[in-house]
C-alpha positions, 0 to 999 in steps of 0.5 A, a space after each residue: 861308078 857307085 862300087 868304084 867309088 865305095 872302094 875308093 873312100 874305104 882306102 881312105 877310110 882305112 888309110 887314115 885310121 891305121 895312121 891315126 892310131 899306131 900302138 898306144 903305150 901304157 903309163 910304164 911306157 911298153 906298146 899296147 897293141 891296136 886291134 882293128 875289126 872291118 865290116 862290110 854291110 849290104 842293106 835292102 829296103 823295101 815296101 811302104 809303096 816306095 822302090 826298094 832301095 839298096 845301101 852299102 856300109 863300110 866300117 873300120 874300127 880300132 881299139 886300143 888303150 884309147 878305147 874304140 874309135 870308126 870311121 865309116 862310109 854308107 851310100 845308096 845310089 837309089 836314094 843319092 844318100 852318100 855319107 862319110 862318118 866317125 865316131 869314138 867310145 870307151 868305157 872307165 871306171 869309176 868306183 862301183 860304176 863304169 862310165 861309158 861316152 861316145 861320140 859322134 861325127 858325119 859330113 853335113 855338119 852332124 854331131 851327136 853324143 851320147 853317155 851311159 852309167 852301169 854298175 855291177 858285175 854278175 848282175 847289171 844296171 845302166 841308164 845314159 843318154 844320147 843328143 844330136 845337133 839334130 843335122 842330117 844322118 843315116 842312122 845306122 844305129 837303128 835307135 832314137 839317137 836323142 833319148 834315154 836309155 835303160 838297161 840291165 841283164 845277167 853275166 853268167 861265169 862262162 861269157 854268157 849274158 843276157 840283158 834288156 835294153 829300153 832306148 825311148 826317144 826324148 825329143 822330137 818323136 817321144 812316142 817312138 820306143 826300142 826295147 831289145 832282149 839281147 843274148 850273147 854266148 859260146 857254142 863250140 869252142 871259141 865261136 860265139 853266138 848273138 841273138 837281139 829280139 827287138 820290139 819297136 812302137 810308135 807312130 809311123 806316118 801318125 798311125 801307131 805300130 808295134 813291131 818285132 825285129 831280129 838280128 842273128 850274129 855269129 863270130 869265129 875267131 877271125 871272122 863274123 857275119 851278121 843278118 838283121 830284119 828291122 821292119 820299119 826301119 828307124 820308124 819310116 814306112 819301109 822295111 830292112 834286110 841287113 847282111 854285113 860280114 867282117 874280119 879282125 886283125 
């Protein structure tokens, strides 16, 4: 029931946003085409003295002139987690600066946001914000999402880069902290390769960690796959495995 269910919710999932969001026209009236990206991930929790717990998360994108806009789904039959989720982002620029906004939606009432200012082209610094109305969720961003954030890297010429990025939580929890060292970079032909090293601290259970994490992901044209190991996942006593692979169309 848990699987029929999941493919069920992913054809509405995709139903509606293929609808939503046929070919935008640009202001001389021509049709810009909408690309879509789908992803299916499998997370596995395990350890902190409690049962492992898998998850599954279906995720559908589109982007286009009107920036990115998801819906998704994540359930786990062990933890009788199931929630329907959307969200949107783009970037505009303004002047010297880039202003990136997102938004945030999932039933049982969630909503956050979130908006970050970046400025450079070679070399980079960002700060933002994110805030929720603090309702339940399944954080699938993996990152405080009531925090401030603080960024900056390097864009060589040849679609390299590497950047830090701090995101420190602000509201309830401000000892919790993520700062990850992500790299991004051809390695044979048109393949891509990205490697996020992360380090998280903060109290668990009112004892302090510091932990590191790793996410490996590796696109092909068309395809991509993804494996990430968060140990203490969102600041709770259990670890997470992620696999998640996907297709563009």
């Amino acid at each position: 029931m848990f699987f029929s269910s999941m493919f069920l919710r992913l054809s509405a999932v995709a139903c509606l946003l293929m609808a939503g969001f046929g070919p935008a026209r640009a202001a001389d009236g021509a049709l810009q085409p909408v690309s879509y990206k789908l992803t299916v991930g499998q997370y596995q929790l395990s350890g902190g003295g409690l049962p492992a717990a898998p998850a599954l998360d279906v995720n559908l994108r589109a982007t286009g002139s009107f920036g990115n806009a998801w819906l998704g789904w994540y359930g786990s039959a062990s933890q009788d987690v199931k929630q329907l989720r959307a969200g949107w982002d783009s970037s505009y620029p303004l002047g010297p600066v880039r202003f990136v906004p997102s938004l945030q939606i999932a039933s049982g009432g969630f909503a956050g946001g979130s908006a970050m200012v970046e400025t450079g082209q070679t070399w980079f610094v960002g700060v933002g914000a994110g805030r929720t109305n603090l309702r339940n969720y399944a954080n699938l961003n993996f990152d405080p999402n009531d925090a401030w954030m603080l960024s900056g890297g390097y864009r060589w010429a040849n679609n390299r880069s590497l950047a830090l990025q701090v995101v420190r939580d602000n509201r309830l929890n401000p000892d919790q902290q993520n700062m990850h060292l992500v790299y991004r970079g051809p390695v044979y032909g048109n393949h891509r390769l990205t490697l996020d090293l992360l380090q998280k601290k903060g109290l668990v259970g009112g004892a302090p960690i510091s932990r590191f994490g790793l996410s490996v992901g590796y696109d092909w044209p068309r395809y991509f796959v993804r494996a990430s190991w968060d140990p203490q996942v969102n600041f709770t006593p259990q670890d997470m495995l992620r696999l998640s692979v996907g297709t563009r169309f």
